[in-house]
C-alpha positions as CSV (number, residue, x, y, z in Angstrom):
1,X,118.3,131.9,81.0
2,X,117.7,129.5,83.9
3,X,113.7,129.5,84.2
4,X,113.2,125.9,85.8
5,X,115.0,125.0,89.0
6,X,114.5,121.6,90.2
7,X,115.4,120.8,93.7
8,X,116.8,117.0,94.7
9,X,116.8,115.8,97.9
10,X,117.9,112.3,99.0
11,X,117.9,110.2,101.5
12,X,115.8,111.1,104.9
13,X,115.3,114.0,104.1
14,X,111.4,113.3,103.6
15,X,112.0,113.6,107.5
16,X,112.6,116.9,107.7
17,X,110.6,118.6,110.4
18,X,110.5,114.7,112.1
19,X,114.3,114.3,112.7
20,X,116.8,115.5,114.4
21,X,115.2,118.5,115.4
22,X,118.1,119.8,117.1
23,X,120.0,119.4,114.1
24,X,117.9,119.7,110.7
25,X,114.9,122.1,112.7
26,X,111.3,121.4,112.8
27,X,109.7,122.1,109.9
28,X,108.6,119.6,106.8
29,X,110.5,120.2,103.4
30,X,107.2,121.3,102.3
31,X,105.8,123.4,103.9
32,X,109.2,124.7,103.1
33,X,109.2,124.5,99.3
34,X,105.8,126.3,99.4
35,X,107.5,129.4,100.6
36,X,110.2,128.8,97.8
37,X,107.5,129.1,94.9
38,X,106.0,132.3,96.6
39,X,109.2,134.1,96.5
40,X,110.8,132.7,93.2
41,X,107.1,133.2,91.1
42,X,109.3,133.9,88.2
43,X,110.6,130.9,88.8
44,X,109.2,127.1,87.9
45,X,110.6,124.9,91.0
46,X,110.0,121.5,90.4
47,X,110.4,119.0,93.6
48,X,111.3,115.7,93.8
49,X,112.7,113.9,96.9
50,X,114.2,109.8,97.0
51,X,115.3,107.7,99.3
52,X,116.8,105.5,96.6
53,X,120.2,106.6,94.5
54,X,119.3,105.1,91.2
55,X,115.7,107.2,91.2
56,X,118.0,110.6,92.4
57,X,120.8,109.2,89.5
58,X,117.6,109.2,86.9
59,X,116.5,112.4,87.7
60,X,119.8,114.0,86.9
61,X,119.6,112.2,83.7
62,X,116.4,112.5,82.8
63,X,116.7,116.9,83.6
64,X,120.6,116.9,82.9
65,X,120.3,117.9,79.3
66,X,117.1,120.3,79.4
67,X,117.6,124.0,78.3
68,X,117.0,126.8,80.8
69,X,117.3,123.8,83.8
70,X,119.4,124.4,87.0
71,X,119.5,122.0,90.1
72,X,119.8,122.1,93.8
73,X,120.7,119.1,95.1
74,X,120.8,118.1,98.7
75,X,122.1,114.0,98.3
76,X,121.8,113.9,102.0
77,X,124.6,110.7,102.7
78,X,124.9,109.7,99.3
79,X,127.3,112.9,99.6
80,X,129.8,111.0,101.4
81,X,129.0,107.6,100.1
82,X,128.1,107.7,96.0
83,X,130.6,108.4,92.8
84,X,127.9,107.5,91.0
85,X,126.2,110.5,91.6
86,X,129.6,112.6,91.3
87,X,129.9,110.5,87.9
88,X,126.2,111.8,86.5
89,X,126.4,115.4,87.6
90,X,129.9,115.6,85.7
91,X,127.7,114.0,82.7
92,X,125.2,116.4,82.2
93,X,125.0,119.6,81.3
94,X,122.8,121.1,83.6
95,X,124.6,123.0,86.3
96,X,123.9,122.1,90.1
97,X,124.7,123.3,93.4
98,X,125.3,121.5,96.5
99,X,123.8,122.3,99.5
100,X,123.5,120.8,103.1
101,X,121.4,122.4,105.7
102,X,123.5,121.1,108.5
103,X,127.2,122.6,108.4
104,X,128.4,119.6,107.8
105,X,132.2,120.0,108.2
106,X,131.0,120.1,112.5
107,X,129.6,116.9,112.5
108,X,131.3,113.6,112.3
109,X,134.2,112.9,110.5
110,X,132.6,110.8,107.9
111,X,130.7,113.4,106.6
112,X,133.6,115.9,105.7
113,X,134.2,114.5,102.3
114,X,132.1,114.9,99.7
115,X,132.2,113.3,96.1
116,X,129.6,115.7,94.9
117,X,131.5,119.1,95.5
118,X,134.3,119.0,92.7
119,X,131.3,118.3,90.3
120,X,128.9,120.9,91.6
121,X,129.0,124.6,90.3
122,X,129.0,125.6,94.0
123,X,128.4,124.3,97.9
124,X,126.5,125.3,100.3
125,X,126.5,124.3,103.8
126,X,125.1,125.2,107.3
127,X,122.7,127.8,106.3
128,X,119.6,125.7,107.4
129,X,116.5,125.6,104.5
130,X,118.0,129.2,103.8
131,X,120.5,127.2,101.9
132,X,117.9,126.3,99.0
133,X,117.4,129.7,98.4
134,X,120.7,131.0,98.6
135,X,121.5,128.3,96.0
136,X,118.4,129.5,93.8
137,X,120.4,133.0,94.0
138,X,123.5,131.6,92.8
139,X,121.8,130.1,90.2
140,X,119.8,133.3,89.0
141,X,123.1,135.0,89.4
142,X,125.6,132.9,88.0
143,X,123.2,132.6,84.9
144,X,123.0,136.7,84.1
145,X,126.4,137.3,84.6
């Protein structure tokens, strides 16, 4: 039974709240995540946020074969860029979902392929912060059933 989430996010993303506005909305990851703990108190979420690959491909490693671990995992554009990280989430054991806040099959073509989806248990995209929660859920869900 899943009772640690951890919750990746790469590149920029430390922006949140600074950037694109229009685009990612304004508020910080978090102030975010503190809302995350007070509706998931059952849950331990863990944070950790990188700009660099190889601390986001350590972190996989380092939680990948933990019992009772599930991930969210926002790579930012290492989605679109790394098979490295595709490579390590098909390594470990640890399920994780994908999840974008921006729907990012509307933005530029670049960003329509992703190498993390066929290793992920699941994608979501578009939903906005809602997203990390609704990925929480599928965890939760996907673990009791």
């Amino acid at each position: 039974m899943i009772k640690t989430i951890y919750i990746i996010n790469g590149p920029n993303l430390n922006l949140l709240g600074k950037r694109e506005t229009d685009i990612y909305g304004a508020r910080s990851f978090e102030d975010y995540f503190e809302e995350l703990q007070r509706n998931n108190l059952n849950l331990d979420l863990v944070y950790f946020q990188s700009n660099h690959e190889g601390h986001l491909l350590d972190k996989l490693h380092e939680i990948g074969f933990m019992p009772n671990v599930g991930v969210i995992l926002n790579a930012g554009a290492y989605t679109h860029t790394s098979i490295a990280l595709h490579d390590a989430i098909k390594g470990i054991e640890t399920p994780v979902v994908e999840v974008h806040i921006s729907n990012v099959y509307e933005r530029e073509p670049f960003r329509h392929y992703s190498y993390i989806t066929d290793a992920a248990v699941h994608c979501i995209v578009g939903k906005g912060l809602a997203g990390y929660q609704e990925g929480i859920g599928f965890l939760i869900k996907r673990d009791i059933s």
